[in-house]
C-alpha positions in Angstrom: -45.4 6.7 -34.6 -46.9 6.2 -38.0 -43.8 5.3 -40.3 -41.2 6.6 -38.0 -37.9 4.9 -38.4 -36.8 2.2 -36.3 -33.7 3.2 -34.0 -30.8 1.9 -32.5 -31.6 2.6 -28.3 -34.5 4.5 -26.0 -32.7 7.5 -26.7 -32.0 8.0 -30.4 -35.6 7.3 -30.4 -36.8 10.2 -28.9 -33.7 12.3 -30.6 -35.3 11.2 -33.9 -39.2 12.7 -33.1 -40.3 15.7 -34.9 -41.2 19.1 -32.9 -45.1 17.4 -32.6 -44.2 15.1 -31.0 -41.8 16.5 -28.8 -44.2 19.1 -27.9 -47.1 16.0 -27.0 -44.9 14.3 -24.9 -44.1 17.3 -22.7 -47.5 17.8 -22.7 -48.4 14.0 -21.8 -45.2 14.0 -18.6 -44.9 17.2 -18.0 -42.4 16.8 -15.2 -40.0 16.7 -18.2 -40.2 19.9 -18.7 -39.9 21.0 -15.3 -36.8 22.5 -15.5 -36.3 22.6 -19.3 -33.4 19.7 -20.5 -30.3 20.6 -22.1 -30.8 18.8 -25.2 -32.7 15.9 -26.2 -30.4 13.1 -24.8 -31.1 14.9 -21.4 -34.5 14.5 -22.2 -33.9 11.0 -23.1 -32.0 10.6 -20.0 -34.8 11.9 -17.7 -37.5 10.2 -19.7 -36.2 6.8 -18.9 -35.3 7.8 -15.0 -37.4 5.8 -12.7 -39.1 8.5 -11.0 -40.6 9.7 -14.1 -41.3 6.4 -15.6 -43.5 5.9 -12.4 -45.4 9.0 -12.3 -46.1 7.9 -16.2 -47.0 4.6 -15.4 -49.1 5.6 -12.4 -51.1 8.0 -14.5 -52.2 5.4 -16.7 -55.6 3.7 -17.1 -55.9 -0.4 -16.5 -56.5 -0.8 -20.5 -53.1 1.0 -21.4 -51.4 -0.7 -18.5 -52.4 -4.2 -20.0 -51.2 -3.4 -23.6 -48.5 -2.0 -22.2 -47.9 -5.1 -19.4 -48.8 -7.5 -22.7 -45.9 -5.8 -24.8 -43.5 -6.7 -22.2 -44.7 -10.5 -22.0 -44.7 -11.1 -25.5 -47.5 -9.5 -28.5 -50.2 -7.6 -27.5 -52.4 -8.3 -30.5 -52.1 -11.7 -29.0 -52.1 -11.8 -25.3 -55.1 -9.6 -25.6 -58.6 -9.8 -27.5 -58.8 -6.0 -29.0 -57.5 -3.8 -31.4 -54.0 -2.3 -29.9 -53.0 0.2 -32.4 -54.3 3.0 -30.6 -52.9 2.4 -26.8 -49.7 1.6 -28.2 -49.5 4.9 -30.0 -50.3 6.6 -26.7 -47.3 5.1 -24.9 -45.0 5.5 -27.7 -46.3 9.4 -28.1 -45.7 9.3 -23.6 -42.0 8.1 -24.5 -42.9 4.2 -22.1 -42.2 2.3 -25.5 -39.4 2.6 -28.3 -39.4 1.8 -32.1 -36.8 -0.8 -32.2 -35.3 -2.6 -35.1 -37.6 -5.5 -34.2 -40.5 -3.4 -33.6 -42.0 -1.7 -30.3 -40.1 -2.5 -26.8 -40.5 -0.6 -23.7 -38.3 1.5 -21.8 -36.2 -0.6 -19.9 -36.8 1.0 -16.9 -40.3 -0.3 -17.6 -39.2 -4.0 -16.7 -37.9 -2.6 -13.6 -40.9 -1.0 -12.2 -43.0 -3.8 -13.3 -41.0 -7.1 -12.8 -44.0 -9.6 -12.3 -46.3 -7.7 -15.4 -50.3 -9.1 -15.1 -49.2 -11.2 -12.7 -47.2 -13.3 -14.4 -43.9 -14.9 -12.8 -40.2 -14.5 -14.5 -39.9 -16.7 -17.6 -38.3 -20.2 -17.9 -35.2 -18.4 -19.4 -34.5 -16.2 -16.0 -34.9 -19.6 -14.0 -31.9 -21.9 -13.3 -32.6 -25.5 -14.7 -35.5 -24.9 -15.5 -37.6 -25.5 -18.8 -41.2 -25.1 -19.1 -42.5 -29.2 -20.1 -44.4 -29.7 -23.6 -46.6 -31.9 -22.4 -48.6 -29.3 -19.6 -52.3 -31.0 -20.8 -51.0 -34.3 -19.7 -50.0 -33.6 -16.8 -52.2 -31.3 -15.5 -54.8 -34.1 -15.9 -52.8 -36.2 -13.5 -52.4 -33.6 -11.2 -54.4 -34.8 -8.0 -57.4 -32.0 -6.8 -55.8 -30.6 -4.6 -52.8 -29.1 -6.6 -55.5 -28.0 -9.3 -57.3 -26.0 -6.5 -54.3 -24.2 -6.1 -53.3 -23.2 -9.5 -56.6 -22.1 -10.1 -55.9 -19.6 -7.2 -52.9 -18.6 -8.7 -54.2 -18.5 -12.6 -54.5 -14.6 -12.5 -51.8 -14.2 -10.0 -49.8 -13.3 -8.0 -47.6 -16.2 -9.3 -45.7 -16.6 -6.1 -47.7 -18.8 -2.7 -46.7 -20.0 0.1 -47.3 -23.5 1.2 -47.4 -23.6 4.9 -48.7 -27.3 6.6 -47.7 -30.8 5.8 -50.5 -31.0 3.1 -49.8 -28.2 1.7 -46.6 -28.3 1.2 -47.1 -32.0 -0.3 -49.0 -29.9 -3.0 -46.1 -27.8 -3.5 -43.7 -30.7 -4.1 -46.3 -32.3 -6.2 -46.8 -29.1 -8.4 -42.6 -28.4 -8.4 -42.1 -32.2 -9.6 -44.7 -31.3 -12.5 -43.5 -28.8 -13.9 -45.6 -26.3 -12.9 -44.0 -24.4 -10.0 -40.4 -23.9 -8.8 -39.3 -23.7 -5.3 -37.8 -20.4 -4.4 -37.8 -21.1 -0.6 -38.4 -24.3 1.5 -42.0 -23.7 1.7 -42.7 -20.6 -1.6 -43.3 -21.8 -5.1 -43.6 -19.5 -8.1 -45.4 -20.4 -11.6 -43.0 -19.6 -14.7 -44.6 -17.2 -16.8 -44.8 -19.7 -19.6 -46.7 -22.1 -17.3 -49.0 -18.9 -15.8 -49.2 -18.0 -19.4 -50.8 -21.9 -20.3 -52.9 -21.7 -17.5 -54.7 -18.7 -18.7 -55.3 -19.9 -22.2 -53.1 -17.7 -23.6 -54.6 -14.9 -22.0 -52.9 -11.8 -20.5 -55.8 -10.8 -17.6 -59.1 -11.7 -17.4 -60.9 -8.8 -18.4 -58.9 -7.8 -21.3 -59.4 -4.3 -22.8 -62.5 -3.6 -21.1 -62.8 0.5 -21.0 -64.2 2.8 -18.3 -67.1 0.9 -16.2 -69.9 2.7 -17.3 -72.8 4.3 -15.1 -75.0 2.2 -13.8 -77.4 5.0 -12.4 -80.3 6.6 -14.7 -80.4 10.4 -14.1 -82.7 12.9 -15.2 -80.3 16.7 -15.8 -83.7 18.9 -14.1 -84.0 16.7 -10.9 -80.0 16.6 -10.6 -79.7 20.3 -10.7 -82.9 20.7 -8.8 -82.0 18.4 -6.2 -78.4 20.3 -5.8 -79.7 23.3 -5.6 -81.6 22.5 -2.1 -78.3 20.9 -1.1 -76.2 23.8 -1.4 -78.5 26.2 0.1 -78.6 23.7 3.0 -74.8 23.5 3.2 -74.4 26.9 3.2 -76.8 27.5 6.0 -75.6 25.2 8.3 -72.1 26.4 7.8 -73.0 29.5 8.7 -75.1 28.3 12.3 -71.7 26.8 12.8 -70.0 29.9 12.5 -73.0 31.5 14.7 -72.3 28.9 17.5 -68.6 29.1 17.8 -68.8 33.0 17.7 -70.8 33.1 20.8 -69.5 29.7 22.4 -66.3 28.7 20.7 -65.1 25.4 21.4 -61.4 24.7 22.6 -58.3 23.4 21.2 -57.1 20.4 22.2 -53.6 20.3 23.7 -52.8 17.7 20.5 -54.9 20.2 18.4 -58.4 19.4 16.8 -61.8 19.3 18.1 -62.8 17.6 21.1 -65.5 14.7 21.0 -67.7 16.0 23.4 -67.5 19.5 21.7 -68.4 17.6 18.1 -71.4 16.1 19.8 -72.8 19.5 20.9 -72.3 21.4 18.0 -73.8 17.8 16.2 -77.0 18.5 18.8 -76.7 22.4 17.9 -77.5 21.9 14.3 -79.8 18.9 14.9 -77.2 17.0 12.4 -75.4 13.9 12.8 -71.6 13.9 13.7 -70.8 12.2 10.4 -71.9 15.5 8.5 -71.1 17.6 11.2 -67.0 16.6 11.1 -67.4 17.1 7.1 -68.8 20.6 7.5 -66.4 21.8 10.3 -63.3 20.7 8.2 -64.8 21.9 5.2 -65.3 25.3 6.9 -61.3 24.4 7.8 -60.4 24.0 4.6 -62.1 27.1 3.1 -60.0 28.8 5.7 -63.0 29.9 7.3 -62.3 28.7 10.8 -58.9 28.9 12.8 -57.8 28.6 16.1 -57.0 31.8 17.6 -54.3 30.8 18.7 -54.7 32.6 22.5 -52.8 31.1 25.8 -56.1 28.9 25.9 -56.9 28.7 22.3 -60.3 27.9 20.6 -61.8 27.7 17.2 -63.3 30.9 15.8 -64.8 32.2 12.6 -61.3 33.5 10.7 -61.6 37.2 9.3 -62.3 35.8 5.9 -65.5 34.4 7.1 -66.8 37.6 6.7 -65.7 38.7 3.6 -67.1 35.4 2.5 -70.1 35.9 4.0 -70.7 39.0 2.1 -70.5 37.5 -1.3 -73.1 36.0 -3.7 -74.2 32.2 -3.2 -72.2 31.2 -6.2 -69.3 32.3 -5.0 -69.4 31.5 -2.0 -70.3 27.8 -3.0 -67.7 27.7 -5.2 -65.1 28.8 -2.6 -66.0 25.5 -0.4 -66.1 22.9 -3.7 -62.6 23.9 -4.8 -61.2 24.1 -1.3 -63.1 20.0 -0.8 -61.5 19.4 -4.2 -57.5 20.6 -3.7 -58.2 19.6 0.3 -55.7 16.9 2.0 -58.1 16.7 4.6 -60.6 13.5 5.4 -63.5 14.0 7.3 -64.5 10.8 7.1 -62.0 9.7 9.6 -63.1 11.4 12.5 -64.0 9.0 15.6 -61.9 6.3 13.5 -58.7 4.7 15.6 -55.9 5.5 14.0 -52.1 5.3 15.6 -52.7 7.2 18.3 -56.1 6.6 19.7 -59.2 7.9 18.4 -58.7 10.6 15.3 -60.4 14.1 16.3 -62.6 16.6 13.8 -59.3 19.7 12.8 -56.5 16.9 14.3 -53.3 16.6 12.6 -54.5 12.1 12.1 -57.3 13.4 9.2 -55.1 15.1 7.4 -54.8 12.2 4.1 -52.6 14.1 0.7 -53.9 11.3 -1.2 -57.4 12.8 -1.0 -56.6 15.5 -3.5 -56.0 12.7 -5.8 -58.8 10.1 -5.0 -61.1 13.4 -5.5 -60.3 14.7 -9.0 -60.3 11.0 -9.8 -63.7 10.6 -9.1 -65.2 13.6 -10.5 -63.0 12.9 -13.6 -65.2 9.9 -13.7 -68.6 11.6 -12.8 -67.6 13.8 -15.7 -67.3 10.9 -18.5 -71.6 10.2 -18.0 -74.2 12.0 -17.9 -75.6 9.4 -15.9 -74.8 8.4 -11.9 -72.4 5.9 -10.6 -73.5 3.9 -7.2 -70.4 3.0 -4.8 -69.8 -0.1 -6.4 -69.6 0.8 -10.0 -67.2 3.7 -8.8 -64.9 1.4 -6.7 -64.7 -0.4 -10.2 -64.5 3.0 -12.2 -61.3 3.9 -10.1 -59.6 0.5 -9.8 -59.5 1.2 -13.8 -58.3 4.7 -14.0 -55.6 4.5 -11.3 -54.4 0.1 -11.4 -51.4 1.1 -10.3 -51.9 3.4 -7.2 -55.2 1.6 -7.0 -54.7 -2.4 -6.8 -57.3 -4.6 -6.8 -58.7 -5.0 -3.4 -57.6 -2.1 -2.1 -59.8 0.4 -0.4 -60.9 3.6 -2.6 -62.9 5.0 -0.3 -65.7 5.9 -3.2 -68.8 5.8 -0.4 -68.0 8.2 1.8 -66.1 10.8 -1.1 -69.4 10.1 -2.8 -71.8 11.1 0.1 -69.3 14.4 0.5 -70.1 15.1 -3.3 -74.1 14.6 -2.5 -73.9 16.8 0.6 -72.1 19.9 -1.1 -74.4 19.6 -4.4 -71.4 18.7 -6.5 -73.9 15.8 -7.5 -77.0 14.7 -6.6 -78.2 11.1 -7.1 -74.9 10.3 -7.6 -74.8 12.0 -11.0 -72.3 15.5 -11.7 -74.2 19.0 -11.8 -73.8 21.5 -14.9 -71.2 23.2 -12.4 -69.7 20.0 -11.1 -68.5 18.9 -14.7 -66.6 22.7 -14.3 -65.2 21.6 -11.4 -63.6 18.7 -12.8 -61.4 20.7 -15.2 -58.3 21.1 -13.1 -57.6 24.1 -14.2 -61.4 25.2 -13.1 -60.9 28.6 -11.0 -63.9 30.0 -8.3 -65.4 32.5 -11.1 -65.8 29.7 -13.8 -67.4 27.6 -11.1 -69.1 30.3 -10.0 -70.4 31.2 -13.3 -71.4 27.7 -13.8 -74.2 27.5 -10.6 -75.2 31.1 -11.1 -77.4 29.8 -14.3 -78.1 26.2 -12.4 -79.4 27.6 -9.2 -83.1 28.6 -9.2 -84.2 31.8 -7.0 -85.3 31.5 -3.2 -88.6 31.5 -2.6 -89.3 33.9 -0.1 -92.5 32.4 2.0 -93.0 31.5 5.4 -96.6 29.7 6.6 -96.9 31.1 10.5 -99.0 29.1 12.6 -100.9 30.1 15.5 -99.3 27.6 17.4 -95.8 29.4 17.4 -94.3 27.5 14.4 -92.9 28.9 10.8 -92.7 27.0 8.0 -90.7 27.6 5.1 -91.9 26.0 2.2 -88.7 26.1 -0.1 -85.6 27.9 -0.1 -85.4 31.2 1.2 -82.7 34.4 0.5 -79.8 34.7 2.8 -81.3 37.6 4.0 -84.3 36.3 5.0 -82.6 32.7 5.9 -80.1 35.2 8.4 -83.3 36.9 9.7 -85.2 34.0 10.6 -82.2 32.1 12.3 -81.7 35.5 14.4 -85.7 35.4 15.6 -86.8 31.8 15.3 -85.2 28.2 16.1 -85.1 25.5 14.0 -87.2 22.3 15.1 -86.5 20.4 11.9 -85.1 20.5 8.7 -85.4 19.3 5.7 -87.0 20.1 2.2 -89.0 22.6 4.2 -88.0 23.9 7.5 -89.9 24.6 10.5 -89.0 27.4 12.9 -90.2 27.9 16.5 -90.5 31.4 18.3 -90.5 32.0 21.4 -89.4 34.9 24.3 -86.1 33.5 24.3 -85.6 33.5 20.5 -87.3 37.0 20.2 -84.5 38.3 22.6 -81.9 37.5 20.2 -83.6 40.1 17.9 -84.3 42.7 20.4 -80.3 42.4 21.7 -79.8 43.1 18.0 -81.5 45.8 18.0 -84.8 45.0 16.8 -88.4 46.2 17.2 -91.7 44.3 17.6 -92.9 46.2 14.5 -89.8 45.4 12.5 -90.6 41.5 13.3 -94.3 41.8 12.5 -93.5 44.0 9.4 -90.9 41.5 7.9 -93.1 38.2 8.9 -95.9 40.1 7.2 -94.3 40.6 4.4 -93.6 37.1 3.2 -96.7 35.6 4.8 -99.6 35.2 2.4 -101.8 35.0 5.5 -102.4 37.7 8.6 -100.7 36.9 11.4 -102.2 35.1 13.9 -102.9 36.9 17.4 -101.2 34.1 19.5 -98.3 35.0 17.6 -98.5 38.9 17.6 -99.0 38.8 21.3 -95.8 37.0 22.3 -93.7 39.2 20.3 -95.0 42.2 21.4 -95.4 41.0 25.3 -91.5 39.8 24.4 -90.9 43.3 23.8 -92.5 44.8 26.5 -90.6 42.9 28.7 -87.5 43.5 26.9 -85.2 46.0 28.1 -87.7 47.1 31.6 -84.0 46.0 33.2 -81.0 47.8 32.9 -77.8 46.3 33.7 -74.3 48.9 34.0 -71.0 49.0 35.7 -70.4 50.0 39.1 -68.5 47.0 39.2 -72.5 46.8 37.7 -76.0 48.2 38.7 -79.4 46.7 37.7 -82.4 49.3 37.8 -86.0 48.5 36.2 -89.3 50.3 36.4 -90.3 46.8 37.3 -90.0 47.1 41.3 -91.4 43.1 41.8 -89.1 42.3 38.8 -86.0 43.3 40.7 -87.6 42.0 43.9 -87.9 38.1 42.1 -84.2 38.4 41.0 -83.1 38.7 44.6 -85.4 36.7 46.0 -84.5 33.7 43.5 -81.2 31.5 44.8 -79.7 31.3 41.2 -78.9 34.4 41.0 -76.8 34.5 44.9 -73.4 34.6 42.6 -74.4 38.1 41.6 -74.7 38.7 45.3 -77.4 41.5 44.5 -78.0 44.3 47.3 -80.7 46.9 46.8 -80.1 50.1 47.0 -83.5 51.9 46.3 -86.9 50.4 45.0 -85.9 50.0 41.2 -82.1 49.9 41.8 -80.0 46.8 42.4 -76.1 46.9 42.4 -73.7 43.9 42.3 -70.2 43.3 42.7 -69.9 41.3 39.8 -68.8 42.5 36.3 -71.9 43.6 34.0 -71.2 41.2 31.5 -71.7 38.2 33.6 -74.7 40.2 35.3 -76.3 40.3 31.8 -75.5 36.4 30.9 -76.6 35.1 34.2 -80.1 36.8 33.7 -80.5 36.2 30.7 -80.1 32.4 31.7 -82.9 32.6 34.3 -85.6 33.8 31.9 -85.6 37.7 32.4 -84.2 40.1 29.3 -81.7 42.7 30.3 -80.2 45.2 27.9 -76.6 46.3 29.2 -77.0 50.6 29.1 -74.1 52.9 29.1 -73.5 55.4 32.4 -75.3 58.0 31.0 -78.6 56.0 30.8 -78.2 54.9 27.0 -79.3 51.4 25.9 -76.7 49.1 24.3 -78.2 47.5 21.8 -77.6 46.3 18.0 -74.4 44.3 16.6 -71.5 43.9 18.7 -67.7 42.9 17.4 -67.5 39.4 17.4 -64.5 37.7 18.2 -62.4 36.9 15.1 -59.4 34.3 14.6 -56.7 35.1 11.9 -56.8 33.1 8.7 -54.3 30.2 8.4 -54.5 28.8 4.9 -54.0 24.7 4.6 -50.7 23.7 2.2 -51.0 24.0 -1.5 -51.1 20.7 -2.9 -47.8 20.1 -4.1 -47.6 19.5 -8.0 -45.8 20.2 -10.8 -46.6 23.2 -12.6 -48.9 22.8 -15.6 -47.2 22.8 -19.1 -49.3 25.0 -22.0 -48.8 23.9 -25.8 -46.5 27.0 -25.6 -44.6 26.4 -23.0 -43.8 22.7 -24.4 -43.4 24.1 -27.7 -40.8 27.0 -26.3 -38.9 24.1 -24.4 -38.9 21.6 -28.0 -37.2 25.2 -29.3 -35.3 25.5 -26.6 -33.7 22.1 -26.3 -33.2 22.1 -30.5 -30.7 25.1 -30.5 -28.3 22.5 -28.3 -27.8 19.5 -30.3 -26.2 16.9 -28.8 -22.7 17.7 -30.2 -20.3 18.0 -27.0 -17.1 15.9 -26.7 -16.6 12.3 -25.9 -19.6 9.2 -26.5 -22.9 9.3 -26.7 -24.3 8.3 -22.8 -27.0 6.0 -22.2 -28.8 6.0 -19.8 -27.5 2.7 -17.5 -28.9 0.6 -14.9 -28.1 1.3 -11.1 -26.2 -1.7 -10.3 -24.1 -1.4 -14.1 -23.4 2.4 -13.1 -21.8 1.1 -9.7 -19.8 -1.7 -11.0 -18.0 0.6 -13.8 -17.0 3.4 -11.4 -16.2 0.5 -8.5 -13.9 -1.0 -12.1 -12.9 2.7 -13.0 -11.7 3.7 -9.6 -9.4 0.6 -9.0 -8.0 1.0 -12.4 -7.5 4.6 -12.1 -9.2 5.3 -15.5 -11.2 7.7 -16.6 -14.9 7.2 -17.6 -17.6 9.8 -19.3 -20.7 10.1 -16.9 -24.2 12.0 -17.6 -25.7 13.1 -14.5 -28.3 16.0 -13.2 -27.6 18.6 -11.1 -30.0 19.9 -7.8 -31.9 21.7 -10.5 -32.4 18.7 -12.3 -30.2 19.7 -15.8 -28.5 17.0 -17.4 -24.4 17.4 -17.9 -22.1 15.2 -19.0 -18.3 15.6 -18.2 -15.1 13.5 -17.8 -14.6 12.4 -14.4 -11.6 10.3 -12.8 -13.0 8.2 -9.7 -11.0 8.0 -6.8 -13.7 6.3 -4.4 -17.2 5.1 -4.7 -18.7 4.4 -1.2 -21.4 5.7 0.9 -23.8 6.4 -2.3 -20.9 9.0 -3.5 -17.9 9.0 -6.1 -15.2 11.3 -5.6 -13.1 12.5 -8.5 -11.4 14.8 -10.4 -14.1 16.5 -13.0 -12.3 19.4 -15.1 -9.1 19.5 -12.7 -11.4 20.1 -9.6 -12.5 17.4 -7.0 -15.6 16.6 -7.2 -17.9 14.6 -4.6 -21.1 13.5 -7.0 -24.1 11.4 -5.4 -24.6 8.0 -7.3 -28.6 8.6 -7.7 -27.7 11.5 -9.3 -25.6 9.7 -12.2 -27.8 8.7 -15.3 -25.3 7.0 -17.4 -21.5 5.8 -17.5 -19.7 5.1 -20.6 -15.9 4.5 -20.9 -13.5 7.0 -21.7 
């Protein structure tokens, strides 16, 4: 902006810029590039659009907003108690202000969008007989207390109130007959913005230019990564006992879709978790595409395919697969067991899904990224009422605890303070190998060790590898978890193993190998008497036949009343035979304590891995965004629009206002005259053309453009000029 020329309008403005700063501006909104303009008065023309204008406007921070709110009041450099020069470039370079004969004014689509700027009410001039009084000291001191009270509540806006009540509205007649409000309804006053102005000293907002709240948490960078690292090995265990559980016991799909309350509680109980980070891992897992429904006459949630292939890759990646799906995910977990409009919202239910998450997300760890230091809930609410004032009003709900508790549970952060990999993740353009990359140097190696007790518990110390993590969650059963995790084995956990396909000697031999101690004989007698036991029954079709070594054995199973649904009959000493399918044979004793292996007809045992049931993958939506714009791409589009100059037929088209537009092509059309109109098409290129209007109503004109009849819609039309 530096001794640029001052213009005539918006548009010559931008004509006027040099290739730099054409190129920064597509850079700074690129939705203006998104399909390349014409020329540069289409640029112009979709620079000053509304829609644009907003999704600049929204994207700025509260300090630019204020210089920007304090240009269209009166002079920044007054209003406000900082130096300007540097936000004021930045929205000239973003095309929201123009270099104007008598110096920098904004769009004027910008008064639109922000008609009440700071706070402050329309001035004296836009007011019918009204003028703001000179003497305001004077009679402020004579207002009575009551109608001080309530300016002071309206000193920093909003500038309109209602005055409901006899008293009250005897303090709006009081204030209105001062000078310091004017009635707009019976009972509604607003203060002039020369009045609102007074009553903040002079003062645009309270704060003035006040910059990013900083951190207000200490954080040391070897306990942050150190204390991650333990997360995300945590995370990534429990997600796959989820998976583990649903495989074997999947839970249903509601007839609304989602998760069932009861079924959250049990899988909660299941990984000895509360529901709170039991909803945020199940959608997470949702998210990652990781679980689906499989979508069968009676459907249920499964383990997708993918979980699979996921499961087969490195911790980093498969870390870095879950932070970028929480990053880009629509979803909020947060609002399970909530009431939303239709009762009580459901873990997978169509009520969490939130598209303003995506946004709220980036925001924060675009925060988390500007310190190396950690931000509590409080100093983040304030963080993102700055960065988004707009989207982000004061008062309204950011929702910075719970996204901040989701960051601590995945290892993004830990004491509230961003990771090595974290601050990768906060580049938008961040893809799962540079995130990946990132943790693979943060994330210190397991520690392989396990303390086993004579009284049938494991402890693990510290982290352990997947492998050994997958074997022990096969074998054992977790009785608490933590920094260290203890396991319990038992017969019934053993079995789990042996159905696998395991032998005592492989469980003594792996437990001995990361035990720095023998094992203690309690313990090597259950799990060889486990294995023992295991497998004396067989169970195979005839519809199914049970025969064991074990005559007593088969003698307790028919003697014991749970099993009368198998409706057992023997058939020789160690052969029983039922009517019922093997499969259920083999589940119901199992249930009551014994430990069956199914055989094939031939006499061979069953055992190892069997196909689990798998759902098919159903990705979430993209988030819907506009393509990013490169330096090269903005600089090819500056090119591009450059070899059209604005040299076509008839006026020069400014862009009008709405209600201006109307009016000329209401005037045109009566008159039957002809008027020159810029408009986009469905692609969103800007034309301009000579059109004859033959009726404007229901949104549309219809007219002759060229010698054809055209029907154009009126939203569509960014300028009118006459012919």
């Amino acid at each position: 902006m530096t001794g640029s020329p001052a213009v005539r309008s918006y548009a010559d403005d931008i004509r006027s810029r040099d290739d730099a700063a054409l190129v920064h501006l597509l850079l700074a909104r690129p939705d203006l590039a998104r399909p390349v303009p014409a020329d540069l008065t289409a640029l112009a023309a979709r620079a000053g659009s509304r829609p644009s204008a907003l999704r600049a406007l929204e994207s700025l921070h509260a300090d630019s907003l204020h210089v920007l709110e304090a240009l269209l009041v009166g002079d920044p450099a007054t209003l406000l108690a900082a130096d300007v020069s540097e936000p004021l470039e930045q929205l000239w370079r973003s095309a929201l202000v123009w270099q104007s004969p008598e110096g920098l004014r904004p769009a004027r689509v910008i008064g639109e969008i922000l008609p009440e700027p700071a706070g402050l009410g329309a001035p004296a001039s836009a007011i019918e007989n009204y003028r703001p009084p000179a003497d305001l000291p004077e009679r402020f001191e004579a207002l009575s207390d009551a109608a001080r009270s309530a300016l002071d509540r309206l000193r920093w806006g909003p500038a309109k109130a209602g005055f409901e009540g006899t008293a009250a509205t005897g303090v709006l007649e009081e204030l209105v007959s001062a000078g310091f409000m004017v009635r707009t309804e019976e009972s509604t006053g607003t203060v002039p913005r020369e009045v609102g102005l007074w009553l903040r000293g002079g003062r645009l907002v309270a704060d003035d230019v006040a910059g990013l709240p900083v951190a207000d948490l200490a954080a040391d960078p070897a306990r942050t990564e150190a204390g991650a690292a333990v997360s995300i090995r945590e995370l990534l265990w429990q997600l796959e006992r989820l998976a583990s559980f649903w495989q074997l016991d999947p839970p249903r799909v509601l007839r609304t879709g989602g998760l069932g309350a009861r079924d959250l509680k049990v899988t909660a109980e299941r990984l000895d978790q509360d529901q709170a980070f039991t909803a945020f891992l199940i959608e997470l897992a949702y998210a990652a595409d990781l679980i689906a429904s499989d979508d069968a006459n009676e459907p249920v949630w499964l383990p997708t395919t993918e979980y699979d292939e996921w499961l087969r890759r490195d911790t980093a990646f498969r870390w870095a697969r879950l932070v970028l799906a929480w990053r880009d995910s629509p979803r909020a977990a947060f609002l399970v067991g909530t009431t939303g409009d239709k009762g009580k919202i459901n873990a997978l239910g169509a009520e969490a899904h939130w598209p303003m998450m995506r946004g709220r997300r980036r925001d924060i760890l675009e925060v988390l990224a500007s310190s190396d230091g950690g931000y509590s809930t409080d100093a983040m609410t304030r963080a993102l009422h700055w960065l988004r004032p707009l989207r982000l009003p004061s008062g309204a709900p950011t929702r910075a605890g719970e996204l901040l508790q989701e960051a601590e549970w995945l290892g993004v952060t830990a004491g509230h303070a961003l990771t090595a990999a974290g601050h990768v993740l906060a580049d938008p353009a961040s893809d799962e190998t540079s995130v990946a990359t990132a943790l693979e140097g943060a994330l210190p190696p397991p520690q392989d060790l396990l303390l086993v007790q004579a009284d049938h518990t494991i402890v693990a110390p510290g982290s352990l590898s997947d492998d050994l993590r997958r074997f022990a969650d096969l074998v054992f059963d977790v009785e608490s978890s933590g920094g260290a995790t203890v396991f319990r084995i038992s017969s019934a956990s053993l079995r789990r193993g042996f159905d696998r396909g395991l032998s005592s000697a492989d469980i003594l031999g792996r437990l001995q190998a990361v035990s720095p101690a023998p094992i203690p004989q309690p313990v090597e007698y259950l799990i060889n008497d486990a294995a023992r036991q295991h497998g004396q029954t067989r169970v195979g079709g005839t519809s199914s036949y049970i025969r064991s070594d074990d005559a007593a054995a088969l003698q307790s199973m028919m003697a014991d009343p749970r099993t009368g649904i198998l409706r057992l009959r023997q058939i020789a000493p160690t052969v029983l035979i039922s009517p019922v399918a093997a499969e259920t044979v083999l589940d119901v004793l199992r249930e009551q304590g014994h430990s069956p292996v199914a055989e094939t007809p031939d006499g061979v045992s069953i055992v190892g891995v069997r196909r689990q049931p798998r759902a098919d993958p159903r990705p979430l939506a993209g988030p819907v965004i506009v393509d990013s714009v490169t330096a090269e791409l903005a600089a090819q589009a500056v090119a591009r629009m450059r070899q059209h100059p604005d040299s076509s037929e008839g006026p020069r088209i400014a862009s009008t206002d709405p209600a201006i537009t109307l009016a000329t092509l209401q005037d045109a059309a009566a008159g039957r005259m002809p008027v020159w109109i810029g408009y986009s098409d469905p692609t969103g290129d800007v034309h301009r053309a000579l059109l004859q209007p033959e009726q404007v109503a229901g949104g549309r004109v219809i007219g002759a453009v060229d010698g054809q009849r055209r029907t154009i819609a009126l939203h569509r039309i960014l300028g009118v000029a006459p012919a």
